[in-house]
N, C-alpha and C positions, 0 to 999 in steps of 0.2 A: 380227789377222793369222791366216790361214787356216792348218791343222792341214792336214800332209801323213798322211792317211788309207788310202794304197794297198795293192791288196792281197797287196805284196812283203814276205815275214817277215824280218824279222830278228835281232840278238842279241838285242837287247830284249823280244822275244815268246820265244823260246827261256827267256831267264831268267826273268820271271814263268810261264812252265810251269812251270819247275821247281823255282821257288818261291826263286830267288836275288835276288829285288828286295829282301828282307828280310833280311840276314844277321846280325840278332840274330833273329828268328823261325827259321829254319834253323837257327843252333845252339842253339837253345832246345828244337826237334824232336830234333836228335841229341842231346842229351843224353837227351831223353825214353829215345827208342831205347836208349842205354845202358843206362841205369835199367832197364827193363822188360829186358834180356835179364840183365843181374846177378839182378836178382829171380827169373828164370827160371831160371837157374844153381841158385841157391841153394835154389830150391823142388826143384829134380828129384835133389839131393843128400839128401833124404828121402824119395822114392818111390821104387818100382820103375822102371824101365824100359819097363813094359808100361801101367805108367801117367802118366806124366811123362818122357820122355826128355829128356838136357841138352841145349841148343842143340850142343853138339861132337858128338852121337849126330844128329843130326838134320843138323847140316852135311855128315857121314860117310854120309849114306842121300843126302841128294841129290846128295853125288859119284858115286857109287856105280851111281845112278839115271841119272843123265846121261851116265857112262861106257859104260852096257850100252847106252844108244842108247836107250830106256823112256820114257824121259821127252820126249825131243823130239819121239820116233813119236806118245805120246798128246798132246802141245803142238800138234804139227800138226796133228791131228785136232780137238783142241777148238778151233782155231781156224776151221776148217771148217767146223763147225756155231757159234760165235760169229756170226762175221761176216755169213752171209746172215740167221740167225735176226736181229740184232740191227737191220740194216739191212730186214729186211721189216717188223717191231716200228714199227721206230720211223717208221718215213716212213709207214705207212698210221695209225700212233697221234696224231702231226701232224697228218697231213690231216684223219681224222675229227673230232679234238680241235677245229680251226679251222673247219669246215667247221658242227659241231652246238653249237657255241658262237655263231657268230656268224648261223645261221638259229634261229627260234624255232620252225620247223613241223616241221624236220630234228629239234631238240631233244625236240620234245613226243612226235615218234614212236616215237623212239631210245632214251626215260627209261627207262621200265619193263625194256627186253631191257639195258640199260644195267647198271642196279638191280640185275637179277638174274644177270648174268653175273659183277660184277665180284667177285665176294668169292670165286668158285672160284679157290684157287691154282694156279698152273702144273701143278703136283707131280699133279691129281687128276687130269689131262687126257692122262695116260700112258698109259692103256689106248687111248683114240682117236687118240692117236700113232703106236702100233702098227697099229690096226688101219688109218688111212687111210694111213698112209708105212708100216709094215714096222720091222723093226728094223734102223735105215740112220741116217743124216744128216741126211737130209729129217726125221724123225722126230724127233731131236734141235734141228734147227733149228727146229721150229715149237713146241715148249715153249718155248725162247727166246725167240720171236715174241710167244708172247703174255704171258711177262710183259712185255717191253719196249712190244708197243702199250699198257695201262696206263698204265704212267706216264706216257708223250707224249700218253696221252690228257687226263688229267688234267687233266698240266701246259701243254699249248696251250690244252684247254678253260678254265683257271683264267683265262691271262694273257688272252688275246682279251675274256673276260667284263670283264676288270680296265681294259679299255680303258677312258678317261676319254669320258663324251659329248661334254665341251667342245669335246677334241679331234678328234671326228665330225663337229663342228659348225662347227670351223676347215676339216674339210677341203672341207667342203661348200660354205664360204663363196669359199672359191679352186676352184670349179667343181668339184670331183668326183662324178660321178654316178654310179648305179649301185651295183648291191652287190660285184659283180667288181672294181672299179675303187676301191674303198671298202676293200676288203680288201685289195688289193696296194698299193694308194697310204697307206694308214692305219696300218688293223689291224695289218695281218703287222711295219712296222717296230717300231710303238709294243709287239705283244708278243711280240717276238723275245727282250730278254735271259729273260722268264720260260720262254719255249722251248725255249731253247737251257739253261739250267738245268734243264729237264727233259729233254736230251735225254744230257747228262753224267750226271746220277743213271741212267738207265736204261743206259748203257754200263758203268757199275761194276756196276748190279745184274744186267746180263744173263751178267759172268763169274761171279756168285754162281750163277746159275740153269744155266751151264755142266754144273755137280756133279748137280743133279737133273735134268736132260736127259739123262744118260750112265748112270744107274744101271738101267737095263732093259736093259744089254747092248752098246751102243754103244760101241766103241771112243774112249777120252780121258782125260782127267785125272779126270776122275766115276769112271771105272771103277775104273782105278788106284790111286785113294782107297778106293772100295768093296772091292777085292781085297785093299788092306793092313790095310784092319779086321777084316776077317772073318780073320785072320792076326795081328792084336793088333799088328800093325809099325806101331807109334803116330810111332817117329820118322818112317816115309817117311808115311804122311797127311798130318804136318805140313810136311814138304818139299815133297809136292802144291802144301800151300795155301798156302806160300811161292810154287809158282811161279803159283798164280791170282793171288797180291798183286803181285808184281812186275810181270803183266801187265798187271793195272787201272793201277799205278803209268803204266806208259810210255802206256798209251793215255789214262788221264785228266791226261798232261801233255802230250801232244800236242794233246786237245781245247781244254785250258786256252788255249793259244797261239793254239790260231784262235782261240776265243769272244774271247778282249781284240784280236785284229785285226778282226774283224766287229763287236765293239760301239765299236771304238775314237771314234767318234763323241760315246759316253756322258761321254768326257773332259772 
């Protein structure tokens, strides 16, 4: 019997987002979660303040934070620069990734500038941020940019290469010609979940990259962070990075939901 497959969400894609298909694995997490803030408690009842603040100093900084208006002013802004950075990242990291994996002339050209570009982290690339965008958005969004095309470069280049020949060779056998026609009738489905798994790691790691795109001046949660260090206000840092976790949380339980409706096939 055929598998209704459509691409209308429902609660059942909602709940494996959010990780409610397992409700011993969910309470097995929250209790994790307990544990590690008890622990946490307990360790900052032997520090300073300045060095350990309790989670209750740190819940008290990000009321606090969120009351002044501070925090949603730079949430907005990081999201400003997330969002284009992450989506120019990733759909030219894709395309290349598929594009130089699945030509070998594309590939042999591309190795070397490849080679040598990839080991520069984001972080060094700040000065030519400044100087081709200014210290704005734009600037911010293209550090973003480029850690995110990496990864989907990678990870399209890995899966496309992962393709099976056999299955080149079924498709070839049911007429498909051409290299275009070989990619979008083949390639692209057969290495879509590796894709699409790298296109989730680079949305978590591009809010990691948020914080060093904003540290040369840009208005956001980078900054914010960087201004309560240099101030030793360890609990609002942490309140920051509470609220970068929270937003990887909903955007990597949102992505979760498509990726099992677009692979649902894999069933």
């Amino acid at each position: 019997m055929a598998t209704d497959t459509g691409s209308r969400f429902d609660g059942d894609d909602l709940r494996i987002g959010l990780g409610l298909d397992d409700p011993r694995r969910l309470g097995r997490g929250a209790l994790g979660v307990v544990g590690f803030v008890l622990l946490w408690y307990a360790a900052s009842l032997t520090q300073p303040a300045y060095v350990l603040p309790s989670p209750v100093a740190v819940a008290d900084a990000f009321a606090e934070e969120l009351a002044s208006g501070t925090m949603t002013t730079a949430l907005w802004s990081s999201v400003r620069h997330w969002i284009p950075g992450t989506f120019v990242g990733t759909t030219l990291g894709v395309a290349a990734g598929v594009a130089f994996s699945w030509s070998g002339l594309l590939d042999d050209v591309t190795a070397p500038l490849v080679r040598t570009l990839r080991p520069v982290p984001p972080l060094a690339l700040i000065g030519f941020a400044i100087a081709w965008f200014g210290i704005n958005d734009a600037g911010a969004a293209f550090i973003i940019a480029v850690g995110a095309f990496w990864i989907n470069y990678y990870a399209s280049y890995g899966a496309v290469e992962g393709v099976s020949e056999d299955l080149l060779d079924v498709g070839r056998t049911l007429g498909v010609r051409g290299g275009l026609d070989m990619v979008r009738s083949i390639v692209l489905p057969a290495s879509l979940p590796g894709i699409l798994t790298g296109v989730r790691t680079g949305l978590g790691r591009c809010w990691m990259l948020v914080v060093a795109s904003e540290i040369f001046g840009v208005p956001g949660v980078g900054r914010e962070i960087l201004r309560a260090s240099n101030n030793l206000l360890v609990d609002t840092v942490i309140a920051y990075i509470l609220v970068l976790s929270l937003m990887y949380l909903l955007v990597d339980v949102a992505f979760r939901a498509v990726q099992q409706r677009v692979l649902a096939w894999q069933a």
